[in-house]
N, C-alpha and C positions, 0 to 999 in steps of 0.2 A: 663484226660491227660492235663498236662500245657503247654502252649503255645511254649515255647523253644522244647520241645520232638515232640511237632507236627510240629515246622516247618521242625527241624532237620528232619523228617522223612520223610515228605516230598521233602525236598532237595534229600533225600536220595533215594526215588521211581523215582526223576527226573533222577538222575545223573544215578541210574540203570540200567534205561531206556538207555539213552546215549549209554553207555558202553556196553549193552547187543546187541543192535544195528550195534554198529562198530567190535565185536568181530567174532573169527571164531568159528567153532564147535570145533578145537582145542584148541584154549584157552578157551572155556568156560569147557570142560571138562579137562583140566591142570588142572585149578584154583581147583577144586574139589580133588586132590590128597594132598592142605596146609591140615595141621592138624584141628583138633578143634578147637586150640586158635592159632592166629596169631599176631605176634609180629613187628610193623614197629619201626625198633629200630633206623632210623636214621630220623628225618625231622624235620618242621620248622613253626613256628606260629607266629613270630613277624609281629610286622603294622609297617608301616613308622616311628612312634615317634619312635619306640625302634632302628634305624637304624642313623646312621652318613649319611643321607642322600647325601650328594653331596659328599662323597668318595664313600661312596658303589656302587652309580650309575658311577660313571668315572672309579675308578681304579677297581672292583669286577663285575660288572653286567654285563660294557661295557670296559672291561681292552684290552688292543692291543692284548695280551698272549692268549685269550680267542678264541677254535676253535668254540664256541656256537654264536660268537656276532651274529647281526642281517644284518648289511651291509659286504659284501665283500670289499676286495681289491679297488676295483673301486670305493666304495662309500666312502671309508674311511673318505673323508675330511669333512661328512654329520654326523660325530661321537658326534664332540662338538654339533652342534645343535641338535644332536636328547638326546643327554645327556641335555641339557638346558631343554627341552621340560619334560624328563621324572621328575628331580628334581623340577620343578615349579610345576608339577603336584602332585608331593607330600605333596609340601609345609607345610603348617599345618592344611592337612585337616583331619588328621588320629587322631584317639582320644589317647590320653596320656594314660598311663596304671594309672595311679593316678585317672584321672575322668573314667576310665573303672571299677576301682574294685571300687569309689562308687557308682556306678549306681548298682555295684553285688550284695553288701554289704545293698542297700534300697531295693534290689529284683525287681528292673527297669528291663524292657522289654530290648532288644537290639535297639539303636538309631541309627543305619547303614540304610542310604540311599540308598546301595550298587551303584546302575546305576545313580541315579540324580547327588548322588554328583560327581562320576568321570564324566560324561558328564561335570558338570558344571568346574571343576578343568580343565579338559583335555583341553577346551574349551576356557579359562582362559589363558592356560599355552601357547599353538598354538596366544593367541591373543599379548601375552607379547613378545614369542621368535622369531615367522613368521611372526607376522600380521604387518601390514604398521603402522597403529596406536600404534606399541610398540618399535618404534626407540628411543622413549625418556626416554622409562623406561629399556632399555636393559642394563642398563650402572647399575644398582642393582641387576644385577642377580646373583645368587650365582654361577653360572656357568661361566666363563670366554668367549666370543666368540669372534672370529677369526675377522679382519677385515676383512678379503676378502670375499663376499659373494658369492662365488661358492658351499661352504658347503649347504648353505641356499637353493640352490637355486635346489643341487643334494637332499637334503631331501623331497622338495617338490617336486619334479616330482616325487618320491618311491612310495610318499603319495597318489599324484594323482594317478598310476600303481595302488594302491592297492584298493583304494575309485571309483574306474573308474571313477574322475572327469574330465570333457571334456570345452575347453573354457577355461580357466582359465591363468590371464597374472600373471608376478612376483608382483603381490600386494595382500595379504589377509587382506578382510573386516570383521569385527565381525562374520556378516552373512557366511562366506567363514569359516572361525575356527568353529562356529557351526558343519556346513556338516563334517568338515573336521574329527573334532571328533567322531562323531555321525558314519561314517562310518569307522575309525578303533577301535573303539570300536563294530562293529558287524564284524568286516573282519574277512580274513584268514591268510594277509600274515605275512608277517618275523616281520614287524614295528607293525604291530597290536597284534600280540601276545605278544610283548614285554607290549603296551601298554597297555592291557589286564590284564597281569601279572602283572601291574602298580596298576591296578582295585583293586586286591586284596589285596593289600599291605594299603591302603585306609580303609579296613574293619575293626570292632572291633576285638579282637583277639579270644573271643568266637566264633564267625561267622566264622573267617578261621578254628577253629576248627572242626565246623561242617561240612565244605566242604572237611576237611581233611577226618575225619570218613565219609562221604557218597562217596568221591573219593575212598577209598581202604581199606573197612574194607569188606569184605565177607559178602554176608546175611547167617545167619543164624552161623557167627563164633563168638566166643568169640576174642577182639582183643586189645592188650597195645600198645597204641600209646606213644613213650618218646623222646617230641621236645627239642631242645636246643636253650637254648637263644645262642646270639653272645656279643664278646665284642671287635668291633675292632677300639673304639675312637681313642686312641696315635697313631695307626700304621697309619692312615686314616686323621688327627690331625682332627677330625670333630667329633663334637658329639651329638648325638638323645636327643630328645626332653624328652625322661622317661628315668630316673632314672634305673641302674641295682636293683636297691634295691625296686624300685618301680614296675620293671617287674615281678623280682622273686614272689612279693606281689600280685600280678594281676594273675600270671600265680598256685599261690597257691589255691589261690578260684577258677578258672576255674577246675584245677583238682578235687578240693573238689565236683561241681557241674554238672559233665559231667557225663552222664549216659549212652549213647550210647555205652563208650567202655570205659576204663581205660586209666587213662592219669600221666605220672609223667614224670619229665623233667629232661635236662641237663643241672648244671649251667654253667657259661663259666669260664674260667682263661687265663687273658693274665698277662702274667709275667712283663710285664710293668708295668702295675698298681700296681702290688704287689712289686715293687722295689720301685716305688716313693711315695705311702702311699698314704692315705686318703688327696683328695683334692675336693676345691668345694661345690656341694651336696651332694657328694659321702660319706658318713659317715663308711667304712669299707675299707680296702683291699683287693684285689683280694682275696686270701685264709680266707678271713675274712667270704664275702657275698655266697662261695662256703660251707665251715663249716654251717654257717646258713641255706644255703641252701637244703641241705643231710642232717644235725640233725633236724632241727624242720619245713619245711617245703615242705617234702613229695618228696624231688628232688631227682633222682633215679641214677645220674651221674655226668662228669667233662666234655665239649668239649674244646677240646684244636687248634688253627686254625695255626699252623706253617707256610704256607705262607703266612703270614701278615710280617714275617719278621725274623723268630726264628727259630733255628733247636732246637730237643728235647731235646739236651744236647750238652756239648763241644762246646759253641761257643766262650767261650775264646780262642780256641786251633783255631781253625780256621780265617783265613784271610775274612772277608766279610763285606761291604757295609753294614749301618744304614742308616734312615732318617737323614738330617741335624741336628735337633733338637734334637738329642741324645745324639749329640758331648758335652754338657752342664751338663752330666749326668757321673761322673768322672768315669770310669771303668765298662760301659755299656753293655759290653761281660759277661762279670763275673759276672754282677751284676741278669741278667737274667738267668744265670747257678742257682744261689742260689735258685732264684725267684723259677722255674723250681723243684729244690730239696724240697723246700719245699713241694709241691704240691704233689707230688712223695712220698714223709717220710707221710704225711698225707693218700693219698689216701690208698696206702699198709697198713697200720695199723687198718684205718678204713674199707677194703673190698671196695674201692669207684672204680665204673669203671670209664675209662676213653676213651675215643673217642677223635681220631684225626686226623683232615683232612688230608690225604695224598693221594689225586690227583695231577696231576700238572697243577693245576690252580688255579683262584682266588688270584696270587698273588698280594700282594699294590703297589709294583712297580718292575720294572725288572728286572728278576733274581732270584725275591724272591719264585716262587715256588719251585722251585729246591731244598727249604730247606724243603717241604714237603715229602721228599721222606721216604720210609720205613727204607733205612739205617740208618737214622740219630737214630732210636730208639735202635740199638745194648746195645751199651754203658746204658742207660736206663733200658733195658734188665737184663744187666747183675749186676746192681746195686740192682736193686731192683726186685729180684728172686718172688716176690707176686703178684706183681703186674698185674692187667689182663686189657686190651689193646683193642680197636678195633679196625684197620685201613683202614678209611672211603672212600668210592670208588672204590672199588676193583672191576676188569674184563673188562676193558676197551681196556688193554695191548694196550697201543697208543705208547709205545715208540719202540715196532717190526713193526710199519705200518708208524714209519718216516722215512724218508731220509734225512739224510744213519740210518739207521735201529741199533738200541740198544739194553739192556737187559734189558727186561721189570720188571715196580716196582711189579710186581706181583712175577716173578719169586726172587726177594730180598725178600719179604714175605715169601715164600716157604719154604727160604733156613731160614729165622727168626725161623719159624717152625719147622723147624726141628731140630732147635739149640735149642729151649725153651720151645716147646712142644702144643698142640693144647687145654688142659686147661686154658692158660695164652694168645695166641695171637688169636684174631677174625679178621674177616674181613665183612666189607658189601660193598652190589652191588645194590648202591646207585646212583642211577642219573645213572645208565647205559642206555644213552639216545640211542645208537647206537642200541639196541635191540626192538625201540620202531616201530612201524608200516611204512612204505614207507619211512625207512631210506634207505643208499647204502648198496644194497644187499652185495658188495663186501666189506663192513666193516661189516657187520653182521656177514655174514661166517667167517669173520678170528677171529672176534671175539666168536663166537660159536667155531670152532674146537681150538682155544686157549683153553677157560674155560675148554672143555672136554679132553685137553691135562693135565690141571693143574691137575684136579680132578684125576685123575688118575694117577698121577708122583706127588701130593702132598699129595692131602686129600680125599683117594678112600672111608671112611664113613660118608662123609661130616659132622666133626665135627668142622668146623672152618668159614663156611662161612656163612652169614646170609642177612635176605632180610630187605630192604630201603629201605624208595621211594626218600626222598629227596626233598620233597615236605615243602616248597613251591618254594624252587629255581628251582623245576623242572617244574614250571609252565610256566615256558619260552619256553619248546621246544612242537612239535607238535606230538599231541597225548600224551599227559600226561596222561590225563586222563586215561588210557587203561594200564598204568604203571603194576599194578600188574598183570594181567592177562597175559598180553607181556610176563611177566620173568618167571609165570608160566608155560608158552607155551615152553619157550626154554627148560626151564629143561626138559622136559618130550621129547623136539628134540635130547635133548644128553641122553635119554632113565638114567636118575638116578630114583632111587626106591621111591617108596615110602616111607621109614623110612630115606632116603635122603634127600626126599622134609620135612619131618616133622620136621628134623633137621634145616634144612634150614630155613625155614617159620617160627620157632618158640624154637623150643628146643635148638639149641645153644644160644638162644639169654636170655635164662631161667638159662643156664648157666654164661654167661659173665654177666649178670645186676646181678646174687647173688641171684635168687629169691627163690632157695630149701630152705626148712626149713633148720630152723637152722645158716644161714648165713648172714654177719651182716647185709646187706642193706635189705633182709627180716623181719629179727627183726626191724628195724628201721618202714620198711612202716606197720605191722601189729603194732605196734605203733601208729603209724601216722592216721591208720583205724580207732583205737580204738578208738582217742584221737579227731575224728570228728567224727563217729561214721558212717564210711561210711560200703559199700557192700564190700563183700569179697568174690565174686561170681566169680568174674576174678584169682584170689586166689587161690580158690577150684579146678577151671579148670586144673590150673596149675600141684597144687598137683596132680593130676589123669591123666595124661598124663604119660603116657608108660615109665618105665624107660630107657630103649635103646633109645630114644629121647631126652633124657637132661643130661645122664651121659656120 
């Protein structure tokens, strides 16, 4: 056995463990009704370098819009400094996807410290942003802070609540940032699982692989995991330290070499970058590096992230808000309609699915989720009659549990549905964090008798919706880990069948990615098999799975 399968497997017996642990006898018996092969069609493997680091953590991780952040109301003003703190921790300790795939490429072991280095980083970042000794270097932080030091000072009492540290005045010594770290990197609460979640991002990206597959791949199932890179440099104006061309390159040998469970990815498309061209290191455009991506290396999809600042289509027609820095860019509405058609004229001809955030959240700045919503896809719809869809998030119904109370983007789905048919539009239930262990019971129920409302007034053979974890963005709330099990649990609470759950878990998701024989992005990855000469065992499974499960 080589080193990488042993440890994977081990990881794998930890995390089991974990999991088997905190579960009930009803989820463990749910989980038993997914099919043989199981499909996590939505989630996420990038490290820090692949990330615009100090947007993603300000306007995406810890954006004001955001009901997941980590401080309330009352902390708010502890937001920049705990945003300082997460960004310095990133810094550059995360390995480039360039020096990862050659370390792949000499057949190098994995050089992830996991625990030493974020101690030392975290420890580092608390000594720059809190510590009394980093008044002088605070003034290069990538992060902007506040003069007033109340922020500072509401972060550190969180810290202390969470570290039980006792004695402590408003000064931190090296020695002080040591502890300080060292106990939310083993805590529990709100701040240490952010930081935690920090941890990971730190790791090689084979390594978060393997946590992905020992987090939520079933013993004893066959299961295709298909992450997506992100591209959200221009909306964010900040940008990652790896190359999309270098990620794609990284993330092609990892699939090549991953044995545990099958792996093929999503490339991303922002329409910005395919309006402005090739700048930089960048040597392709957007629909440039996605074409390369789906023909010649092994990439299974498109994700498209509309609240960064784009509706799917029609945003000439519409009145809306850009960054400043767009205004420079002569007819910027229209010029991302085009951007958008292409993608679109591409994908339909070649069979390419497409995935698109439509939560309302994670927008870059305010306002902009609101262009993630399901409607803006009509128009899209109806342009390109082939094209098959999945839209990402789905069962959360948060817009019937506001005040004052709306029409939830679930039921604009529904109604997409039934205008276009349940061949061409998917959905997943992705980051459905509300259903995860000792959330509020009173948002669970509404959200359980919702789903079991929809199913039955939309999609009573459950041919339309399918299972995400979301992972690794879901690694920020509590109890992730338990992710699959949780969703398993509910469905078998709304009493759906078992060729339901099969649907679910897996067969619709065999439909929307193309993978029956005969269909192009099949033809492409048994290509792809052939032409490295991999297993096809994941494949096989496929094929033998029940036809009432994937037609």
């Amino acid at each position: 056995m080589d080193r990488r399968r042993f440890v994977a497997q081990l990881a794998a017996a930890a995390c089991a463990s974990r999991l088997l642990s905190g579960c009930t006898p009803a989820q463990l018996q749910s989980s038993s009704r997914a099919p043989p092969f199981l499909i996590d069609v939505h989630c996420h493997v990038f490290n820090a370098s692949d990330l615009p680091v100090r947007g993603f953590i300000q306007q995406v991780a810890l954006g004001d819009e955001q009901h997941q952040v980590a401080l309330g109301p009352a902390d708010r003003a502890a937001l920049p400094w705990l945003a300082a703190v997460l960004v310095e921790m990133l810094g550059s300790g995360a390995k480039t996807a360039d020096a990862e795939l050659a370390e792949l490429q000499r057949g190098s072991s994995s050089g992830t410290a996991g625990a030493s280095r974020a101690e030392q980083a975290l420890t580092d970042s608390i000594s720059v942003v809190l510590g009394t000794d980093g008044r002088t270097r605070r003034s290069s932080l990538t992060v902007p802070l506040p003069t007033d030091g109340t922020g500072r000072s509401l972060l550190l009492s969180r810290i202390d609540q969470e570290t039980r540290r006792t004695g402590r005045t408003n000064l931190v010594t090296p020695e002080d940032a040591r502890e300080m770290a060292r106990g939310l990197l083993s805590g529990s609460g709100e701040i240490s699982r952010y930081i935690q979640w920090i941890q990971v991002l730190l790791l090689d990206r084979r390594d978060i692989v393997s946590r992905l597959v020992s987090l939520y791949a079933p013993e004893g199932k066959s299961c295709l995991f298909t992450p997506a890179l992100i591209d959200f440099s221009y909306w964010l104006e900040d940008d990652p330290r790896s190359s999309l061309e270098s990620q794609v390159r990284v993330m092609d040998m990892i699939q090549r070499l991953q044995g545990l469970a099958a792996l093929r990815c999503f490339a991303p498309f922002d329409p910005w970058r395919q309006l402005v061209g090739a700048s930089g290191a960048e040597q392709r455009r957007a629909l440039e590096i996605v074409r390369w991506a789906v023909e010649d290396m092994g990439f299974i999809g498109v994700k498209l992230y509309p609240p960064m600042g784009f509706r799917p289509a029609d945003n000439a027609n519409i009145r809306q808000n850009y960054p400043e820095r767009a205004a420079s860019i002569p007819g910027f509405p229209a010029r991302l309609d085009g951007a958008l058609a292409q993608l679109y004229e591409y994908a339909q001809k070649s069979g390419v699915p497409i995935m698109a955030h439509t939560a309302h959240s994670n927008g870059a700045a305010p306002g902009y989720a609101d262009r993630a919503s399901p409607q803006g896809w009509r128009p899209v719809l109806r342009r390109y009659p082939e094209l098959s869809v999945n839209f990402a998030h789905f069962g959360g119904f948060e817009q019937s549990r506001a005040k004052p109370p709306s029409a939830d983007w679930e039921a604009i789905f529904g109604g997409l549905q039934r205008e276009f048919g349940s061949d061409r539009l998917f959905a997943d239930m992705s980051y459905l964090a509300e259903l995860l262990p000792g959330r509020d019971t009173t948002v669970a129920e509404h959200v359980r008798q919702s789903l079991r409302q929809y199913i039955n007034s939309n999609d009573v053979w459950m041919r339309s919706l399918m299972y995400g974890s979301d992972w690794i963005m879901l690694g920020k709330e509590q109890g992730f880990e338990a992710y699959e099990h949780a969703i398993a649990a509910e469905l078998t609470s709304i009493q759906i069948t078992a060729a339901q759950a099969g649907r679910f878990f897996g067969g619709n998701a065999v439909r929307y990615l193309g993978l029956k024989r005969g269909r192009a992005n099949r033809q492409r990855i048994d290509r792809y098999n052939t032409r490295h000469g991999l297993s096809t065992k994941w494949l096989e499974v496929i094929d033998a799975l029940p036809e009432g499960l994937t037609s």
